[in-house]
C-alpha positions in Angstrom: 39.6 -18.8 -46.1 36.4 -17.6 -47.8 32.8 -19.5 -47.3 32.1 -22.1 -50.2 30.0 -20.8 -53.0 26.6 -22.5 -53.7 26.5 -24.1 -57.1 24.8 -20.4 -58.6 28.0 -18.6 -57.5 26.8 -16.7 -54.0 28.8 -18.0 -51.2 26.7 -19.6 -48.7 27.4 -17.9 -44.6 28.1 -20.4 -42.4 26.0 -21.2 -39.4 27.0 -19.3 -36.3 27.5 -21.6 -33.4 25.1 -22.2 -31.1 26.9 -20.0 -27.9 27.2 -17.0 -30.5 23.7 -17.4 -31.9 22.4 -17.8 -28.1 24.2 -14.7 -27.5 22.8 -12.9 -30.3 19.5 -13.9 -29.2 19.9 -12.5 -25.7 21.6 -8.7 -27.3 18.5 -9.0 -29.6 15.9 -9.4 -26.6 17.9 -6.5 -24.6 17.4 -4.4 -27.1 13.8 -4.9 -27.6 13.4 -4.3 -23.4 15.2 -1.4 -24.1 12.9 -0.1 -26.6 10.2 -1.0 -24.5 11.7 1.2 -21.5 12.0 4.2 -23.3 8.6 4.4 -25.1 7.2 3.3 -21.1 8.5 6.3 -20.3 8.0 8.6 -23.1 4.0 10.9 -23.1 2.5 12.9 -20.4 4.0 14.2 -17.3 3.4 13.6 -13.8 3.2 13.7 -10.1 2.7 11.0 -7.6 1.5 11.7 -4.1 0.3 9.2 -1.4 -2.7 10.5 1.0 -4.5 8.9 3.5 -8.0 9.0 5.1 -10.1 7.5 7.8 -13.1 5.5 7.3 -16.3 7.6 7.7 -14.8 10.8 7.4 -14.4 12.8 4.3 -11.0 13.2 1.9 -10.4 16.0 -0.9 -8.0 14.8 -3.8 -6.0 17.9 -4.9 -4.7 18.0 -8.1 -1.6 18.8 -7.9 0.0 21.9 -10.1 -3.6 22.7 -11.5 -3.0 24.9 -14.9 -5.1 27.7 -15.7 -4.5 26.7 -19.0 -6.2 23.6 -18.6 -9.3 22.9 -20.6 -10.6 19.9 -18.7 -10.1 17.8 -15.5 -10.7 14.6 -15.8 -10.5 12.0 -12.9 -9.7 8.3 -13.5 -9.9 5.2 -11.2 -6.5 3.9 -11.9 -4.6 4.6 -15.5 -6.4 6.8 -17.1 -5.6 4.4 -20.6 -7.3 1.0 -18.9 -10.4 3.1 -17.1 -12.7 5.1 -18.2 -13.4 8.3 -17.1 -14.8 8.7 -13.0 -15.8 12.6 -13.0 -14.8 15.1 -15.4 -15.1 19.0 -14.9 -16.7 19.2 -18.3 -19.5 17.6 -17.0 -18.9 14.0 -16.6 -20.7 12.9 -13.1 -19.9 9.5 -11.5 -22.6 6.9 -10.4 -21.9 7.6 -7.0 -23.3 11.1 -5.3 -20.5 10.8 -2.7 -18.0 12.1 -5.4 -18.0 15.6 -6.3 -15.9 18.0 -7.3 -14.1 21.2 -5.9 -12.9 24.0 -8.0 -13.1 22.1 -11.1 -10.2 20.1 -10.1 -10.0 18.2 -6.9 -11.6 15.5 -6.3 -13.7 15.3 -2.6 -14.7 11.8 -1.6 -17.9 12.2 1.6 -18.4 9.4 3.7 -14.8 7.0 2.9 -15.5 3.6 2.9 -12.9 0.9 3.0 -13.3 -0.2 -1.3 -13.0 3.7 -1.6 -8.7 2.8 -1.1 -6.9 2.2 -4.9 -5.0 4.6 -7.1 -6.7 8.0 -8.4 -4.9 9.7 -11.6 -5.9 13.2 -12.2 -5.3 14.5 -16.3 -5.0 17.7 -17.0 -5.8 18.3 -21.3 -4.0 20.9 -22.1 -4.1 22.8 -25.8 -1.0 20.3 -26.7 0.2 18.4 -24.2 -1.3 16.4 -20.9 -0.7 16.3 -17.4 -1.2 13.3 -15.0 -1.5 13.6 -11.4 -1.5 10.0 -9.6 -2.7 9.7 -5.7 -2.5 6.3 -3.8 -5.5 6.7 -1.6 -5.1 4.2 1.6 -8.1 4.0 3.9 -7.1 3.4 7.7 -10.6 2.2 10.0 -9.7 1.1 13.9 -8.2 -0.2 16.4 -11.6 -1.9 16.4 -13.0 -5.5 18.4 -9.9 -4.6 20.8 -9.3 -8.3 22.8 -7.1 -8.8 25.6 -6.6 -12.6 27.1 -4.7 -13.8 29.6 -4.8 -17.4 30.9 -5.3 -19.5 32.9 -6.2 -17.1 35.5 -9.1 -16.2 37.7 -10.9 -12.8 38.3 -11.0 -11.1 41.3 -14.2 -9.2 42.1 -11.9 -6.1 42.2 -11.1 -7.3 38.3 -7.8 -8.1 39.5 -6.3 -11.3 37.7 -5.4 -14.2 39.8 -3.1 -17.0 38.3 -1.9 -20.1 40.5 2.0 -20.1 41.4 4.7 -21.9 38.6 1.3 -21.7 36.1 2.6 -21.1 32.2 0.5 -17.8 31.4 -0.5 -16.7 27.9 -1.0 -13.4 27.1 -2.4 -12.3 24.2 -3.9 -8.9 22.5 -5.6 -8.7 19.2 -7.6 -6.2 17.2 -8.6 -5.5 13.7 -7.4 -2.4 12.3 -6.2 -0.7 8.5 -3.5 -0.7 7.8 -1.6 -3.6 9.9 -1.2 -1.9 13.7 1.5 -1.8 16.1 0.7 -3.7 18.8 3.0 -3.8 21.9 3.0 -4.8 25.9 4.7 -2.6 28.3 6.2 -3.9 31.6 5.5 -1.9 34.7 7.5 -3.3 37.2 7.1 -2.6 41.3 9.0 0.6 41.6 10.9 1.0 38.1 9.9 2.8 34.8 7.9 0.7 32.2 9.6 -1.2 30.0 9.1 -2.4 26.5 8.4 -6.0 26.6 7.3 -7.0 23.3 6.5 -5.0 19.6 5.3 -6.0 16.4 2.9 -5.1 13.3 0.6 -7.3 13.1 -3.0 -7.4 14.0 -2.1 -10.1 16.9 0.9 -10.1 19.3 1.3 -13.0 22.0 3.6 -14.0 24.5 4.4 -16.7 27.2 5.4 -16.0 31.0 6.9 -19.3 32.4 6.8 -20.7 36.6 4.8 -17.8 37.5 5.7 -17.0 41.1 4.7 -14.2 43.4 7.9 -11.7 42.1 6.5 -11.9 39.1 3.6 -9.7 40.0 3.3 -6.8 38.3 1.6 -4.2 35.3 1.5 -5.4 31.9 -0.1 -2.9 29.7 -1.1 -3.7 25.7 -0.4 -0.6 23.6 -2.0 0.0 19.8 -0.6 2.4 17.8 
């Protein structure tokens, strides 16, 4: 049957009910994340590359797929629309002399120091369009303050380790190091190949030998990597 007319003669739509309307509300907002998707993805095209570098030593950003055509070079810490411009081949110099420039496009970092790590985008302007070049620069420093404990146990003059029979033994190795290290204990037992005993990434890796006896004697080595 049709809707019931309002008292002007339109007919009045009926409500939808409240699982259609909630439905229509969720096509509504898929829509909109939709829109949102494709205009993220829409402008200037790009490279990403991930280098990394060692503390105190020096790193050269390359901009990848350099034009000749390209006007300028311009350098951003992070997205080049939330930051403003780091160095620039037009003449743009950063605050810090450690940055500097190579070609006119890479970018050469002396001296790398740990805050030195975060994202780098290179642009290339172009007569019409741009070109972005993004680099995730990670800084690795270490294995540094290298530790190695194990007790209770006793030093020999020889350096030898001495630990009382049935004793509960904890051995532990620790180290600060970028990024997170792999830290593991080989087992050398009397007349066999080593052995892995133990693995993980983390900046720490301890273990527990229980009722120590004499046929327990043997090499355990800590390994960084």
């Amino acid at each position: 049957s049709l809707p019931p007319r309002s008292s002007q003669g339109q007919r009045r739509v009926a409500p939808a009910p409240p699982a259609q309307a909630a439905m229509a509300r969720r096509l509504l907002l898929a829509g909109l994340c939709l829109v949102f998707a494709l205009g993220a993805v829409q402008g200037a095209a790009g490279t990403e590359t991930l280098v990394v570098g060692t503390a105190g030593r020096d790193v050269t950003l390359t901009c990848q797929n350099a034009s000749q055509r390209a006007l300028v070079v311009e350098w951003f810490r992070g997205d080049p629309d939330m930051t403003p411009i780091l160095f620039s081949s037009d003449g743009k110099l950063p605050d810090d002399a450690r940055f500097s420039l190579i070609g006119n496009t890479s970018l050469h970092i002396a001296g790398l120091r740990p805050q030195d790590e975060s994202n780098y985008t290179c642009k290339e302007v172009l007569n019409e369009t741009d070109h972005l070049h993004r680099i995730q620069l990670l800084v690795a420093s270490g294995p540094d303050k290298i530790s190695v404990q194990i007790h209770p146990t006793t030093t020999l003059p020889n350096g030898t380790l001495y630990a009382k029979r049935h004793d509960i033994l904890n051995f532990t190795c620790t180290t600060i190091s970028r990024p997170v290290p792999t830290i593991k204990w080989d087992f050398y037992p009397s007349g066999s190949t080593h052995e892995l005993f133990t693995e993980v990434n983390s900046s720490q890796n301890s273990f527990i030998l229980h009722q120590i006896s004499p046929r327990s004697s043997t090499i355990l080595t800590p390994v960084l990597g």
